[in-house]
N, C-alpha and C positions, 0 to 999 in steps of 0.2 A: 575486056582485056585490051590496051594496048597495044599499038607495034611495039614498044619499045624495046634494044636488044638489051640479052643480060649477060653480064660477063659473069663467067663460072669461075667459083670460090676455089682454089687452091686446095688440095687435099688434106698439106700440112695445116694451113691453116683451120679449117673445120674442124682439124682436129683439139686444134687447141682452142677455139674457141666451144667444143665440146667439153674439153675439159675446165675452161672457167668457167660454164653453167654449171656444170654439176660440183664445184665444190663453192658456188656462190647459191646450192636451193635450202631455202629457208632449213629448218628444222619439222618432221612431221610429227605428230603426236602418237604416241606408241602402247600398247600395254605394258604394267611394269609386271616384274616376275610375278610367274604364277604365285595363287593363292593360296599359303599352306607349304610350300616351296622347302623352308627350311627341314620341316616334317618329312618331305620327298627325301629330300638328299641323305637322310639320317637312315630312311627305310632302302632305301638304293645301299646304301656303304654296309645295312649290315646284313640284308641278301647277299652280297658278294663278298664280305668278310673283308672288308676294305679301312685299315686302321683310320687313315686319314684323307682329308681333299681339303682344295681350294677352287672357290669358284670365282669368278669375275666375269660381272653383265655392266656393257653398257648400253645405253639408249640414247638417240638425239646429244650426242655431245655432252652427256653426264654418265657418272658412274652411278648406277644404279643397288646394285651389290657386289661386292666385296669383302667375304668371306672366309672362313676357315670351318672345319667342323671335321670333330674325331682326336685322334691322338697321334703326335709326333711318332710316338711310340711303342709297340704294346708291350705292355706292362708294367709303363711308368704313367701317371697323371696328366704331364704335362699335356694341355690341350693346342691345337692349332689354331695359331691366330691370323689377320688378313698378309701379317709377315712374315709368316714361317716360310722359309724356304724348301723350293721344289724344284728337284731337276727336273727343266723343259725337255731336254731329249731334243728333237732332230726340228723341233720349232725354234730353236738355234739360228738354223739356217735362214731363216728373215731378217733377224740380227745382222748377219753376215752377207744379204745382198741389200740392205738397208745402209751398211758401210759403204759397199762399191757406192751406191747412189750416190751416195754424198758425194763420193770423188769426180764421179760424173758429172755431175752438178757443179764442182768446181774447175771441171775443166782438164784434170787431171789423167781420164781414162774415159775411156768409149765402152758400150758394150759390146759392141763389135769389136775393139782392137782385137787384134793377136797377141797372145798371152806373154809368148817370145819379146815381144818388144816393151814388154816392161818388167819381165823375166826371167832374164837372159838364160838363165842357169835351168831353165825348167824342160825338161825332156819326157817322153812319153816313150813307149813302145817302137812306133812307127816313126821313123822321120819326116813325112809329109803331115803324119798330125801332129807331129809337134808343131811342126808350120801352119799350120793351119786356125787350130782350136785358138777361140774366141774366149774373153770373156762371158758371152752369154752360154756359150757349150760347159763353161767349168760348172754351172749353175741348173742346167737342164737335165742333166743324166741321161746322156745321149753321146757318149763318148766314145762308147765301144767297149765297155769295160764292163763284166759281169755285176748282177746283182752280188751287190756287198763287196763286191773285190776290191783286196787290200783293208778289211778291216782290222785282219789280226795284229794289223799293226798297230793300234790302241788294244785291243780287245784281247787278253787281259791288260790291265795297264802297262804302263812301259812310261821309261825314261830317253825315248828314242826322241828327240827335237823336231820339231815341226819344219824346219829347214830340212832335215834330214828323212823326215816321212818323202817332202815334196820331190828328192832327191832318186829316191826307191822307187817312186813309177814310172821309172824308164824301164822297168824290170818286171813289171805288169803284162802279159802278154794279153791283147783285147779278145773279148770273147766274139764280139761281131764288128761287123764295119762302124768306121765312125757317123754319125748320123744316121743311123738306117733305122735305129728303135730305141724306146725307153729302158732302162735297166738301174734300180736306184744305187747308187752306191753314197761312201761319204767322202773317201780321199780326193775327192774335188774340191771337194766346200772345205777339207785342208790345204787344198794351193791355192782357193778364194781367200782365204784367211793370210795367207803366208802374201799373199798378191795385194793385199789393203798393208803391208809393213811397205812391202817393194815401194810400192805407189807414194804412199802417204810419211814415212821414216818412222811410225811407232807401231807399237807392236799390236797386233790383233786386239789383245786385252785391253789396251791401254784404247787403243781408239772407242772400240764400244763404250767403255766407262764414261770418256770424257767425250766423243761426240753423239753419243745416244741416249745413256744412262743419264748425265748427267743435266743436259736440255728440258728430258722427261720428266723431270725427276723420281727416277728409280732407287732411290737412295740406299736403300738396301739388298740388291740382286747383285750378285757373282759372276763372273765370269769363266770360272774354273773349281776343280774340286779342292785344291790347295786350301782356299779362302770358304769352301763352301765347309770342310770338315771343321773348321773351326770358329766356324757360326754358331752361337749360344743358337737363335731358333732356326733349329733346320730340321725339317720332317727325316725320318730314319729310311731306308728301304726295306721291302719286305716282297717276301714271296714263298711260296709252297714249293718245301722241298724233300719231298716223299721218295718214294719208287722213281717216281719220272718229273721232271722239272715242269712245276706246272698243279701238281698231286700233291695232297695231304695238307696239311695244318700251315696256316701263314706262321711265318717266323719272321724275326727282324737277319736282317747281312749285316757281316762283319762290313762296315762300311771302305773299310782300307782296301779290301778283293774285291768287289766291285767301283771304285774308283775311275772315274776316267780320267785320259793321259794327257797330259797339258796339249799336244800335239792337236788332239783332238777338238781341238774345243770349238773351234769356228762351226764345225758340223752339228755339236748336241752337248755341249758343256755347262750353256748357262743355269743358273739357278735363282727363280723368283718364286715373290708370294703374291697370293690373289692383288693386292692392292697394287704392287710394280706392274703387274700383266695388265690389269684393267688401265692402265695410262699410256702402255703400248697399244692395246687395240682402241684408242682414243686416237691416236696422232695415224692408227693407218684408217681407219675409217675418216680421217679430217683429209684424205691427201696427202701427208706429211705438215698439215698445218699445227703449228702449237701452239698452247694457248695465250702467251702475251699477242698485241698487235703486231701483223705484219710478220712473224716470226714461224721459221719453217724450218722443218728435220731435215726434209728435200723438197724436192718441187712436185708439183702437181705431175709433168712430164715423166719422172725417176716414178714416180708411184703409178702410173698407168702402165710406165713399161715392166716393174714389179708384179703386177696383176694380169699382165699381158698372153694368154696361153700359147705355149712354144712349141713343148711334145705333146701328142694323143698316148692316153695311161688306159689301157686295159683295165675295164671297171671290173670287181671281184663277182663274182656271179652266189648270188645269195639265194637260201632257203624261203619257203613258203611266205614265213612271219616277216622277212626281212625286204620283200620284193620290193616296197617302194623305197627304201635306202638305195636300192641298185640305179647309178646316173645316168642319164640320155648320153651325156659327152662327160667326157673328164681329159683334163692334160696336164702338164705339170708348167707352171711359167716361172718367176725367179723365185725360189726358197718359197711357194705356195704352191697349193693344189688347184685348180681354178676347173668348180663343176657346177652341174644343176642338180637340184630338189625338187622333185614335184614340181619343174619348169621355173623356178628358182635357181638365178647366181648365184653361188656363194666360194666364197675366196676361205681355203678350210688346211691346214695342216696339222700332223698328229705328230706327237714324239714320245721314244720309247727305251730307256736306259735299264740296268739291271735294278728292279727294286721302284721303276715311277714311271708311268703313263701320264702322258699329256692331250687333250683336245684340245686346237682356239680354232674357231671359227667365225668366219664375220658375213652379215648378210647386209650388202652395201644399199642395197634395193629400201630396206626398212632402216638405215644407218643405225644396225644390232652387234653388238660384238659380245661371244660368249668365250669362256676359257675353263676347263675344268682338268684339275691333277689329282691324281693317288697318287697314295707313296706304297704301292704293292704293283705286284704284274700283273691285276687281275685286269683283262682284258674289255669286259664288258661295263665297266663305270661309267666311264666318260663317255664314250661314245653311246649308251644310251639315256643321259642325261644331255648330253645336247643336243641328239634326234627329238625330247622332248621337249626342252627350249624352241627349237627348230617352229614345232608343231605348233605350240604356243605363238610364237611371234608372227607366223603365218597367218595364224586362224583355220588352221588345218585343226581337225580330228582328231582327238587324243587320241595317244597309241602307246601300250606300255612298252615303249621298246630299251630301258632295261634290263624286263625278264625274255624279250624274246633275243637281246646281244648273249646274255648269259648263257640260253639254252641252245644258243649257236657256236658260243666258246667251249661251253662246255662236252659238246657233243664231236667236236674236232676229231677226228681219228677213230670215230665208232662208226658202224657200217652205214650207209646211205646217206651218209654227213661229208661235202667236200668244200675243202678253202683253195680257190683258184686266184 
């Protein structure tokens, strides 16, 4: 070893020279979906009486499948194709800090700014947080604000304006201190929405469409239920509605009562089919890169800080069957869940509307992106088809954990069964 001295590397920089290694390493070669797969999914949906889904897998920078399978509807023919549309539910919310990045990226807003100075009109409870709250607080659920507080203000629909929701929570009284814990709520990711018109002069919808949707090409995904009820393909909602919500026979919803309210849309409005989702989890597993030369959604920087964990989330504590689903760490970073798997990263959010569950999940580690929707509440679909993707991509141990999410939803509220 020589004397020679060394001058230490800057921290910003390392960072970013971390981050142009890792979105310049080759492509690795991967398993494609399991074998028999389609047979899986067919036997999954009708264990849980699940009318229809869509899945979408990528691999190394291809779409791998892109699928439909079941019915729009039951008791009409019509089958699901890779376009039928599916409300995403609260996988929205990537959407909508995938907006802010852009602005970021142009220079327009910080994610630290303070929300006041590009906001003027926006008020909270307390006067010091009004002063306070960040851009990245709108986005973390770390406000002080109860679980779910303020949803009934979409929930059932309404015609109340999204200027006018952003307006109502100064009349939110917080349930704890600001920053002091996790607490999910959505009326944030409605003043993130309302905060991309401020910033940018177009309206929430209008931005998605034309700088996300349309770069992607998503050609066919919604924004809103307006455009989504009058979509020739659009999967129906469906759910059991017995004795107790949740019990007896799947039925389709009068789709007009369950509707969500334009106000809401930045939080869980969108609606895609397997083939528009599969070209989202393509440009986040690229970094924000897309596919012509040279061409990007956002930068390398916006998408590390996207993926970046913010708040620590209290992982659920699960039964016997379920022990290895339970994380080491989990927290929540921008509009993502950012946990491990069996000592696995994975970047993972769910969303959930009346009548459709969503899982996407990306494991950046094997560059995998999975996404699976019903168009029912049946709880245990997705999330035990993508534990088994999971398993699969890994090289883990099969493990039928469809039948063991189902015998965990199912068993909710009977004795020695708890969801924490």
């Amino acid at each position: 070893m020589s004397g020679r001295r060394l001058t230490p590397v800057p921290e910003d920089l390392m960072r970013r020279l971390a981050l142009l290694a890792l979105t310049a390493l080759p492509a690795l070669a991967l398993a494609a979906p399991p074998q028999g797969f389609d047979a899986r999914v067919e036997e999954v949906m009708k264990a849980s009486g699940v009318p229809g889904a869509a899945v979408a897998l990528v691999e190394d920078g291809a779409v791998t499948l892109a699928r439909g399978y079941g019915v729009k509807k039951l008791g009409s023919p019509a089958p699901v194709d890779p376009d039928t549309l599916f409300q995403i539910g609260s996988t929205t919310k990537a959407f909508t800090t995938a907006a802010l990045a852009i602005l970021v990226d142009e220079g327009k807003l910080g994610w630290d700014d303070r929300v006041i100075d590009h906001m003027p009109e926006f008020r909270l409870y307390d006067p010091w947080v009004t002063r306070e709250i960040t851009v990245r607080d709108l986005l973390v659920h770390r406000s002080g604000l109860g679980l779910g507080q303020g949803d009934l203000m979409f929930i059932p629909t309404t015609t109340i304006s999204r200027a006018e929701t952003v307006r109502r929570l100064r009349f939110l009284k917080p349930a704890t201190s600001f920053r002091s814990g996790f607490a999910y709520d959505n009326v944030l990711y409605v003043a993130a929405g309302q905060l991309v018109e401020a910033v940018s002069g177009e309206t929430w919808e209008h931005f998605v469409e034309s700088r996300i949707f349309r770069p992607l090409g998503m050609t066919t995904s919604v924004t809103n239920d307006v455009d989504r009820l009058v979509a020739p393909n659009r999967a129906f909602p469906h759910g059991r509605l017995g004795e107790l919500r949740g019990m007896g026979p799947q039925q389709a919803f009068d789709e007009k009562k369950v509707a969500i309210g334009a106000n809401a849309g930045p939080a869980g409005a969108i609606a895609a089919g397997a083939n528009d989702i599969a070209r989202w989890l393509l440009v986040q597993l690229a970094g924000g890169r897309l596919p012509g030369p040279d061409e990007r959604l956002f930068s390398a920087e916006a998408g590390h800080e996207m993926w970046k964990a913010v708040v620590p989330v209290p992982a659920t504590q699960l039964p016997g069957p379920l022990a290895d689903a339970i994380p080491q760490f989990r927290a929540y970073a921008l509009g993502w869940v950012v946990q491990d798997y069996r000592g696995h990263r994975v970047i993972q959010h769910s969303g959930g509307t009346q009548g459709f569950r969503t899982l996407i999940l990306l494991i950046p580690e094997k560059n995998v992106g999975i996404a699976v929707a019903n168009n029912s509440e049946d709880n245990e679909f997705a999330p035990g088809l993508v534990y088994e993707l999971l398993d699969h991509y890994l090289g883990l141990p099969k493990h039928d954990w469809p039948k063991a999410f189902k015998a965990f939803f199912d068993g909710i509220g009977k004795p020695g069964v708890h969801f924490v």
